[in-house]
C-alpha positions as CSV (number, residue, x, y, z in Angstrom):
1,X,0.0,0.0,0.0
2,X,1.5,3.6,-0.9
3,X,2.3,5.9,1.8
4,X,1.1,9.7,2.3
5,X,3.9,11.1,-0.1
6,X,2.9,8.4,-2.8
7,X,-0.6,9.6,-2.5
8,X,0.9,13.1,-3.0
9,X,2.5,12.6,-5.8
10,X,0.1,10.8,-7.6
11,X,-2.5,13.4,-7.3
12,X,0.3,16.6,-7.5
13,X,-0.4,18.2,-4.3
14,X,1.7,18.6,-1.0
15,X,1.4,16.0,1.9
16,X,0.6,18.7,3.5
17,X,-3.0,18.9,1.3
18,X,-3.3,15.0,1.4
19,X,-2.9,15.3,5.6
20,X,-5.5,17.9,5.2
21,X,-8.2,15.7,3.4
22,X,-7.5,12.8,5.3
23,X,-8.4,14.8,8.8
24,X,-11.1,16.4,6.7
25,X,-9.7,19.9,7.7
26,X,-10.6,23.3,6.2
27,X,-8.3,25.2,3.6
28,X,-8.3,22.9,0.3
29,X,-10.8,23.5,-2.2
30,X,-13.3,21.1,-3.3
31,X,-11.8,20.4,-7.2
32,X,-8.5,19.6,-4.6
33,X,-10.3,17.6,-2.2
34,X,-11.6,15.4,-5.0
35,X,-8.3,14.8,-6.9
36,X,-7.0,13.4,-3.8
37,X,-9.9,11.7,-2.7
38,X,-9.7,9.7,-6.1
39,X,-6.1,9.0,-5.8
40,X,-7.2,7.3,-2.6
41,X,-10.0,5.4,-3.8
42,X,-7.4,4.0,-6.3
43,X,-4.3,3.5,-4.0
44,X,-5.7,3.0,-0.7
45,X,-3.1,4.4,1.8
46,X,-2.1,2.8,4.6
47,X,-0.6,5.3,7.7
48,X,2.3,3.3,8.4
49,X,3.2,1.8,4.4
50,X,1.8,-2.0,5.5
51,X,0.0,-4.3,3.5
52,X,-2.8,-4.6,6.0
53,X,-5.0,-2.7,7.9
54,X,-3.6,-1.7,11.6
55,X,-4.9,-2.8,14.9
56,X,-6.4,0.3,16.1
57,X,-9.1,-1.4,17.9
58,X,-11.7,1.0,15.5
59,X,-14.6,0.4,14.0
60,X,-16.4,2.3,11.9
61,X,-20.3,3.1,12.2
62,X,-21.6,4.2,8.9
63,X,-25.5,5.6,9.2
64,X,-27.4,7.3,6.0
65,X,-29.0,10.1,8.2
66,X,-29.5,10.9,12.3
67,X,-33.2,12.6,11.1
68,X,-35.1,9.2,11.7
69,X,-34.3,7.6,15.2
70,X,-33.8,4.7,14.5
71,X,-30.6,5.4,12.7
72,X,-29.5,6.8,16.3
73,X,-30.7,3.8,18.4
74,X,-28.7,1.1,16.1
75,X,-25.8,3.6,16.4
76,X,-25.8,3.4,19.8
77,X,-26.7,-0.3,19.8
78,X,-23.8,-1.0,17.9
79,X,-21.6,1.3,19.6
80,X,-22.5,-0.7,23.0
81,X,-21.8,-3.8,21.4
82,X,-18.9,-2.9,20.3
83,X,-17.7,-1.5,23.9
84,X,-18.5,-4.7,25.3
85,X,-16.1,-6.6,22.8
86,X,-13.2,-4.2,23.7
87,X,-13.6,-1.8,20.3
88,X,-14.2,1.5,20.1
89,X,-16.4,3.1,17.5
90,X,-16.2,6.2,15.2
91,X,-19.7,7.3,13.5
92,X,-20.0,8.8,10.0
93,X,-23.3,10.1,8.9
94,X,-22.7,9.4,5.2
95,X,-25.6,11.0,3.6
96,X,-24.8,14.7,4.9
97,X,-21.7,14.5,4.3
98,X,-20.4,16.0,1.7
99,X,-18.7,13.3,-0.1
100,X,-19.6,9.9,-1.3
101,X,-20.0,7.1,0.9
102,X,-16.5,5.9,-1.0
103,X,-14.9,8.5,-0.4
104,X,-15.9,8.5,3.2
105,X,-14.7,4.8,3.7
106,X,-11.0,5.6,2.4
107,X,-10.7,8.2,4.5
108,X,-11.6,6.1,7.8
109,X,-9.2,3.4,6.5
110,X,-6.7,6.1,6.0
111,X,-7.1,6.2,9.7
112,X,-6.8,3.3,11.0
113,X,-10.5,2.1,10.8
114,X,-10.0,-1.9,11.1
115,X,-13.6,-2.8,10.7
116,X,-17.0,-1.0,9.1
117,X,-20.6,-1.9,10.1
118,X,-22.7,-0.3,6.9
119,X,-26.6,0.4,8.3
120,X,-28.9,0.8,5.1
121,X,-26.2,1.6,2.7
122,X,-26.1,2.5,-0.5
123,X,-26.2,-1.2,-1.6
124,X,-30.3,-0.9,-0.4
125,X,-30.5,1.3,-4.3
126,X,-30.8,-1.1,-6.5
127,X,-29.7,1.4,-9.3
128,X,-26.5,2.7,-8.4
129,X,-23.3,1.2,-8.8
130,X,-21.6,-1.3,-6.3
131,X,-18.1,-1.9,-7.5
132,X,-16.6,0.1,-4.8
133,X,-18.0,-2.5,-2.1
134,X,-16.5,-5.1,-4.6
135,X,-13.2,-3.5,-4.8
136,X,-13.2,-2.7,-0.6
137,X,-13.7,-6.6,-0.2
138,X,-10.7,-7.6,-2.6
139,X,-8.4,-5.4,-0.4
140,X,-9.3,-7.4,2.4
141,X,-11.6,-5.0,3.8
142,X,-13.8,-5.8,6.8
143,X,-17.3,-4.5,6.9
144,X,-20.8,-6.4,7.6
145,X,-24.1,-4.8,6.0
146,X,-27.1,-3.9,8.5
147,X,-30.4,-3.8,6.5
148,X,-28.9,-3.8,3.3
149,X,-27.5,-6.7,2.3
150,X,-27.5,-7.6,-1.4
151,X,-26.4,-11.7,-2.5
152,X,-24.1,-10.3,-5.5
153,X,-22.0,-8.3,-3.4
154,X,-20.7,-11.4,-1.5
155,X,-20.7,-9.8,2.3
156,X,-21.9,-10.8,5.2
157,X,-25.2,-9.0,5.7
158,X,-27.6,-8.9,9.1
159,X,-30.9,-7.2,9.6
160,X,-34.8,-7.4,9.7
161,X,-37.0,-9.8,7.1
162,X,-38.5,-6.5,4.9
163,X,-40.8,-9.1,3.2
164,X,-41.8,-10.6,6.2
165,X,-43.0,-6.6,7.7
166,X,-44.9,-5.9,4.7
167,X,-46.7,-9.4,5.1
168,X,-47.3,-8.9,8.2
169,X,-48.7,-5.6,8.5
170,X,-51.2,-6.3,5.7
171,X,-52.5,-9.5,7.3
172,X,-52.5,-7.1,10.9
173,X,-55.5,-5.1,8.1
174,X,-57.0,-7.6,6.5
175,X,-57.7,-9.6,9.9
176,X,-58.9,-6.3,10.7
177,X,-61.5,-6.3,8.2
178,X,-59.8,-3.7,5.9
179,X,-60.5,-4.8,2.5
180,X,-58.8,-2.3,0.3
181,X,-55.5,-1.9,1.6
182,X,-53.0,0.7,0.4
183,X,-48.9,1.0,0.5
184,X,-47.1,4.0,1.0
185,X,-43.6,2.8,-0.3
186,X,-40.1,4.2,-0.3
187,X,-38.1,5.0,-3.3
188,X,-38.4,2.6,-6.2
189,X,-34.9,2.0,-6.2
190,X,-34.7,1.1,-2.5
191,X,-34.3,-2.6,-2.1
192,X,-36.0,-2.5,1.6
193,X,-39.2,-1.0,-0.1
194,X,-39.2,-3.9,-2.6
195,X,-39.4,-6.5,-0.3
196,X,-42.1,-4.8,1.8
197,X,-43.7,-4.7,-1.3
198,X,-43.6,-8.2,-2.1
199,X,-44.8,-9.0,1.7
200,X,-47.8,-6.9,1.2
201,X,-49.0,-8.3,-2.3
202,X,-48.5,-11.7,-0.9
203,X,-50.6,-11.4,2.5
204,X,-53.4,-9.5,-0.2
205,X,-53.3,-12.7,-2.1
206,X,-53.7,-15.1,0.9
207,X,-56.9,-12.9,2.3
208,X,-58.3,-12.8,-1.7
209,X,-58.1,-8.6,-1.3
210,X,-56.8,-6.6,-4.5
211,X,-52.7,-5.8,-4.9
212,X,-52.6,-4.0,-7.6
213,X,-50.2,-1.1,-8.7
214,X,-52.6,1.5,-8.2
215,X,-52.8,0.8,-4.2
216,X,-48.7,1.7,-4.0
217,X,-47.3,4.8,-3.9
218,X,-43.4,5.9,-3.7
219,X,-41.7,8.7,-2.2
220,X,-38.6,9.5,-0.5
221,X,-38.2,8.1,2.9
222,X,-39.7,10.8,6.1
223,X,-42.6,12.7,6.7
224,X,-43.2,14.4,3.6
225,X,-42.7,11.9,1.4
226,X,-45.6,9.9,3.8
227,X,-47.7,13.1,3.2
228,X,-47.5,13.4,-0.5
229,X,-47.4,9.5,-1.2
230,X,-50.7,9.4,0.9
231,X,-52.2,12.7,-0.9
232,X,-51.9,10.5,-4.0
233,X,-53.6,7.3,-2.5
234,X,-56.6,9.3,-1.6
235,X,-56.8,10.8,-4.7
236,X,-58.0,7.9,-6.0
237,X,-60.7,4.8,-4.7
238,X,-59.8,5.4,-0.9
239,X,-57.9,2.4,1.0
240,X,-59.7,1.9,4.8
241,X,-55.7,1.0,5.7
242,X,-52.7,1.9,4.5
243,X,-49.7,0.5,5.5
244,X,-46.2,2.3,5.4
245,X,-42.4,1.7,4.8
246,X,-41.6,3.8,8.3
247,X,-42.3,5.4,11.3
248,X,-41.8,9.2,9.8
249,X,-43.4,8.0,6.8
250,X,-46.6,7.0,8.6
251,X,-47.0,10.1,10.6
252,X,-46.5,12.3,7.8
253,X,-49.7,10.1,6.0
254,X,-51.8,10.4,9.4
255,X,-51.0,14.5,9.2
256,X,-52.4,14.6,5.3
257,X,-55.3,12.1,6.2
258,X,-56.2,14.9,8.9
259,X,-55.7,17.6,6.6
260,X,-58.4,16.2,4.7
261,X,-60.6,15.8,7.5
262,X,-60.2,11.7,8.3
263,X,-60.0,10.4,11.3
264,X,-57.4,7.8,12.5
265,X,-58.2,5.0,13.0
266,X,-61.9,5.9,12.2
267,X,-61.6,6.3,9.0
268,X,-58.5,5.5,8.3
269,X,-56.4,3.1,9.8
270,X,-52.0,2.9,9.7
271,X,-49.5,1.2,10.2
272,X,-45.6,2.3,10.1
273,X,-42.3,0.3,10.4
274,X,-39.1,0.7,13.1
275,X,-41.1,1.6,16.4
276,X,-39.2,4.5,17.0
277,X,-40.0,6.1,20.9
278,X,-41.9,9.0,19.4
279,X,-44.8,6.0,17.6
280,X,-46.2,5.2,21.9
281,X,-46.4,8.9,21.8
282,X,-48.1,10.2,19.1
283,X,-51.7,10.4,18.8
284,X,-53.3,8.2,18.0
285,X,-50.5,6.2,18.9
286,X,-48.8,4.2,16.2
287,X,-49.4,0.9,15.7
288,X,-46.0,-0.7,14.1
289,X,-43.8,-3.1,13.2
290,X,-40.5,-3.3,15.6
291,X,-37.1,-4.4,14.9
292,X,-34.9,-6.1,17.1
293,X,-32.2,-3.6,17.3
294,X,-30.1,-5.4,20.0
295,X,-30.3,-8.3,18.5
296,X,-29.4,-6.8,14.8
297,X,-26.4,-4.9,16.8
298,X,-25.2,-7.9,18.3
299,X,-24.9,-10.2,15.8
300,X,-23.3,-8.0,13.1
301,X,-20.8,-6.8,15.7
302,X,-19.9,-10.3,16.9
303,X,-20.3,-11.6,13.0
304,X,-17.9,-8.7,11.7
305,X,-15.4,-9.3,14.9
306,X,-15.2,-12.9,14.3
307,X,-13.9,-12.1,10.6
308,X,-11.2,-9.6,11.8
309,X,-10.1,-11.8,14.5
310,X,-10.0,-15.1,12.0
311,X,-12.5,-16.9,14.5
312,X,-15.6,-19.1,13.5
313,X,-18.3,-16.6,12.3
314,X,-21.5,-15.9,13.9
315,X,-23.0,-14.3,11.5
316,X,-23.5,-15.9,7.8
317,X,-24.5,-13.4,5.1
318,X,-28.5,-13.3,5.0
319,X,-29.1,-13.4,8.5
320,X,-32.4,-12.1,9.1
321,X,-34.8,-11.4,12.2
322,X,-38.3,-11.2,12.3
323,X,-40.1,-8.0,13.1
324,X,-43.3,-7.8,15.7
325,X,-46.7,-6.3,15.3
326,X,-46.9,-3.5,17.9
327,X,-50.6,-3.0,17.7
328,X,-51.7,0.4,19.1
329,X,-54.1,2.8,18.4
330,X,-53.7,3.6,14.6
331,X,-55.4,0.7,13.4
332,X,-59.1,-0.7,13.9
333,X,-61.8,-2.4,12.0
334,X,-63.1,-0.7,9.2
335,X,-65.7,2.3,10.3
C-alpha cells in the first residue's frame, strides 16, 4: 500500500494537502479535495506503508442520516456492542456529508478504521453502482451490512425480514376487516421498499383482497414523502388501511389524512415500520412493526469481529430477524 507522499504525488499536491483531506480539515478547495480523494480510492493508503489494515481497535459506524431515530438507536446499539467486545467506534453520517459514501470509507481506513458496520447503505439502491463494495472486499476489507444486504456483493449482511413486515402488517388489516389496503412505499430503487412490497402483495393474495399497482405509492423516505405519497392514495378509490415503509413515513400520512378531514383510526387506519420512541407517543399512537435492534447490533458486531479476529463466524450473510406487530391505536376495524 503507498504511503502519504505516494498519495501526494500521484495526485500533484503537498502532503501537507493530502494530511488535510485525510483529517477532513478546512483550507483545500473542493476540485483539490476530489483529486486526492480519487487517488485514494485507487491507492488505498495505509498510515504506516503496511500491507494490511492496523490494529487500532476502531470500527467504523456508517448511518445514512440521524433525522429518523432509528438510525440513532442502532448507532448506539452498535456502539455498546462494540464497547463490550473491547472496540471502540467512530460514527459517519454518510448522507450529509459532503462526499460519497467511497470517499468516506477511504478516509476512515486512512485512519486506521479496522472494521466498518454499513446500516442501510447505499447497496439498499438497486440502481446505483456497487463496485466500490467489490473492490473494498478484494483489499481485504472488513465490513458487515445492516439492512442492506445484497447476495451479489458477497458480504456478510444482518438485519430485519422487509418481506416478512410488509406481510405482516397487511395481514394485521386484513384480519382487521380492511378490505382495500393501500402502501405508501419508499423509493423505487430502495431494495427495503421492494421486499415490503412483495410481503404486502403476498398477505393480499392469501386474504383474496386486491394488490394492484394503483394501491402503491413511492416517495422519498420521512414525513413528507408519507404526506405526498398518501395525498396521491386518496386521490384515488380510498384504501380503509394503508400501511407504510416507516415510522416518519406513517405520521407524515396520518398528518395529510387529517388535513383532509379523516380520522385515524376511524376512518382511516395505519400502520408504520421501526417503532421508533416517538410512535407510543403520538396520537393516536402508532401501531408498528419493531425491529430487534439489540439483536441486529449484536450479531453483526460479533459476525464482523469474528472475521477480523480469524475466528468461527457468527453471522452468515442473510441473517435475518423477524419484526413484531406492535398494535396500538392507529389501526381498527373498518368504520
Amino acid at each position: 500500500m503507498p504511503g502519504l507522499a505516494e498519495i501526494a504525488e500521484a495526485a500533484g499536491v503537498s502532503i501537507s494537502t493530502v494530511s488535510r483531506v485525510l483529517n477532513r480539515r478546512a483550507g483545500v478547495n473542493e476540485e483539490t479535495r476530489r483529486k486526492v480523494l480519487r487517488v485514494l480510492a485507487e491507492r488505498p493508503y495505509s498510515p504506516r506503508g503496511l500491507g494490511a489494515l492496523q490494529r487500532t481497535g476502531v470500527l467504523g459506524l456508517l448511518i445514512p442520516e440521524l433525522s429518523n431515530p432509528v438510525f440513532p438507536a442502532f448507532a448506539e446499539a452498535l456502539e455498546t456492542r462494540a464497547a463490550g467486545r473491547g472496540y471502540s467506534t467512530v460514527l459517519c453520517n454518510t448522507r450529509s456529508a459532503s462526499i460519497r459514501e467511497e470517499e468516506y470509507v477511504r478516509m476512515l481506513l486512512a485512519r486506521g478504521i479496522e472494521g466498518m458496520v454499513f446500516v442501510s447503505p447505499e447497496a439498499t439502491d438497486v440502481r446505483a453502482s456497487h463496485d466500490h463494495y467489490r473492490q473494498l472486499k478484494a483489499e481485504g476489507v472488513h465490513m458487515v451490512f445492516v439492512n442492506g444486504g445484497m447476495p451479489s456483493l458477497e458480504v456478510p449482511d444482518v438485519g430485519v425480514d422487509e418481506q416478512a413486515a410488509g406481510y405482516l402488517a397487511a395481514r394485521h388489516l386484513a384480519e382487521l376487516g380492511h378490505r382495500r389496503i393501500g402502501f405508501v412505499s419508499g423509493p423505487t430503487r430502495s431494495m427495503p421498499a421492494r421486499l415490503k412490497a412483495t410481503g404486502w402483495a403476498v398477505a393480499l393474495e392469501e386474504a383474496g383482497l386486491p394488490h394492484d399497482v394503483e394501491l402503491i405509492e413511492h416517495a422519498p423516505y420521512g414525513p413528507a414523502g408519507g404526506a405526498s405519497a398518501m395525498g396521491r392514495l386518496l386521490d384515488g378509490p380510498r384504501p380503509t388501511g394503508v400501511i407504510c415503509s416507516s415510522d416518519l413515513m406513517a405520521l407524515g400520512a396520518i398528518s395529510e389524512a387529517r388535513r383532509r378531514g379523516l380520522t385515524v383510526p376511524q376512518d382511516l387506519s395505519v400502520v408504520g415500520f421501526d417503532d421508533i420512541p416517538l410512535a407510543a407517543y403520538c396520537t393516536p399512537a402508532l401501531t408498528t412493526l419493531a425491529q430487534p435492534i439489540p439483536e441486529i447490533a449484536r450479531a453483526a458486531v460479533d459476525g464482523l469481529l469474528a472475521d477480523m479476529e480469524s475466528t468461527p463466524a457468527t453471522v452468515r450473510a442473510g441473517s435475518v430477524f423477524r419484526p413484531r406487530v406492535v398494535v396500538r391505536d392507529s389501526t381498527a376495524t373498518p368504520g
